[in-house]
N, C-alpha and C positions, 0 to 999 in steps of 0.2 A: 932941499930943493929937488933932490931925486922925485922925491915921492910925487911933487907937482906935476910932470912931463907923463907920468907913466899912469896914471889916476885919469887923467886926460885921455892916452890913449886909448885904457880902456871902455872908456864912454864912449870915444870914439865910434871903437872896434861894435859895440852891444847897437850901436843906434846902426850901423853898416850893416851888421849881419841877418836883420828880420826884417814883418814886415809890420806895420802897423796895423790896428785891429779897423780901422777902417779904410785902408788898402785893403785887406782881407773880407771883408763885407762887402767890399765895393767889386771885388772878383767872383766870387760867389752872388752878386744879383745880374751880373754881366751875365753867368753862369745858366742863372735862372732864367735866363731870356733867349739866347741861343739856342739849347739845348730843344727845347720844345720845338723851336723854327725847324731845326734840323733833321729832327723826327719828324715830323710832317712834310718837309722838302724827302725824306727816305721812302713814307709811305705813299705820297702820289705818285714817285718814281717808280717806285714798284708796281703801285696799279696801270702804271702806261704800259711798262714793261708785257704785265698781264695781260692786257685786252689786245698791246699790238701782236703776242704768241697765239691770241684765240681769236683775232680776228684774219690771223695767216691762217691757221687750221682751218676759218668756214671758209676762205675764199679757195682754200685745197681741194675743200668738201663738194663746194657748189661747181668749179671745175668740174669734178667728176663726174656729179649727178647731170653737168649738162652734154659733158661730153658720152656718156652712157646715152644719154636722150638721142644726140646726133644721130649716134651711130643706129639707132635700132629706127626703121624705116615706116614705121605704120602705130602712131599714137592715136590712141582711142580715146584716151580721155584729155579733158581742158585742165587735169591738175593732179600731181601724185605727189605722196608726202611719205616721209620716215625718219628715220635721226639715227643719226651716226654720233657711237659713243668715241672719244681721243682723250686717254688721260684722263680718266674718270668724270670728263665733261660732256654732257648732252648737249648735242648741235643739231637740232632739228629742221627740217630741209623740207620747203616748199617749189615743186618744181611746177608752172603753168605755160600754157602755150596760147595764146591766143593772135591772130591774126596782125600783121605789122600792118603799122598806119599809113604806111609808103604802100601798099599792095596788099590783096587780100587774097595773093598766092603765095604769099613767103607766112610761115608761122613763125612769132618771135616767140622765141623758148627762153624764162626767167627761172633763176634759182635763186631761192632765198635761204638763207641760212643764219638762222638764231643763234645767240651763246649769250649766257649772264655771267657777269663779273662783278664781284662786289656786290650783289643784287640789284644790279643797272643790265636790263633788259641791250642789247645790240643788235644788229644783221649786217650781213653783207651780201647783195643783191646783184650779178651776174646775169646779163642776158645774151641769146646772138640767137642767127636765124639758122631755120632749119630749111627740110627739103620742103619743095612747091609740093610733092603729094601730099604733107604733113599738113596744109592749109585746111581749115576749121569751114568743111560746106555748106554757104550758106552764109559764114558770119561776117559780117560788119569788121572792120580797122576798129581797135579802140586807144584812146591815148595812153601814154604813159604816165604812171602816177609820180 
């Protein structure tokens, strides 16, 4: 009668201790379905991350280019452009002045500034006025795009 109780047990014990082969199949297709989600939830993460670093750097960029603009008192030309490298990224900078649509004594001064990320083309586009000298003689208010 020994032998009955302790034979018992250990079947008990054997069926307790693992896990069945489909429990184990069944974790492993869990597996397989996660896993991809969560790599893809990593990598858009990281691209937000990316553009919103490189679209703070062109709006650094176009600050500058418009505050340089301000400050110098006699613009000759309706458009100056160049690119500023940050981080081995080209941010190329379009600055234009043309005539604000409210008065055609105040020049509205626009900086634009490119970056690509992932090979998706971006800008960020900064404008403000400048001095009544700076006003474009002659020109016409045009709208903003």
């Amino acid at each position: 009668m020994k032998s009955g109780p302790v034979s018992n047990n250990r079947a008990n014990r054997r069926r307790q201790g693992g896990y069945t082969l489909a429990e184990t199949l069944a974790a492993l297709l869990f597996l397989a379905i996660v896993i991809p989600a969560v790599v893809e939830a990593l990598h858009v993460a990281g691209r937000a991350g990316t553009v919103s670093v490189r679209r703070s750097v062109a709006a650094r960029i176009a600050e500058r280019v418009l505050t340089e603009a301000t400050l110098q008192t006699n613009l000759n030309t309706t458009a100056q452009s160049g690119t500023q490298v940050e981080g081995g990224v080209d941010y190329p900078w379009t600055l234009t002045r043309e005539n604000w649509v409210q008065s055609t004594r105040l020049p509205q001064l626009t900086a634009e500034v490119r970056f690509l990320t992932q090979g998706q083309e971006s800008s960020v586009r900064l404008s403000t006025l400048g001095h009544p000298v700076d006003a474009i003689p002659g020109g016409s208010p045009t709208t903003t795009r």
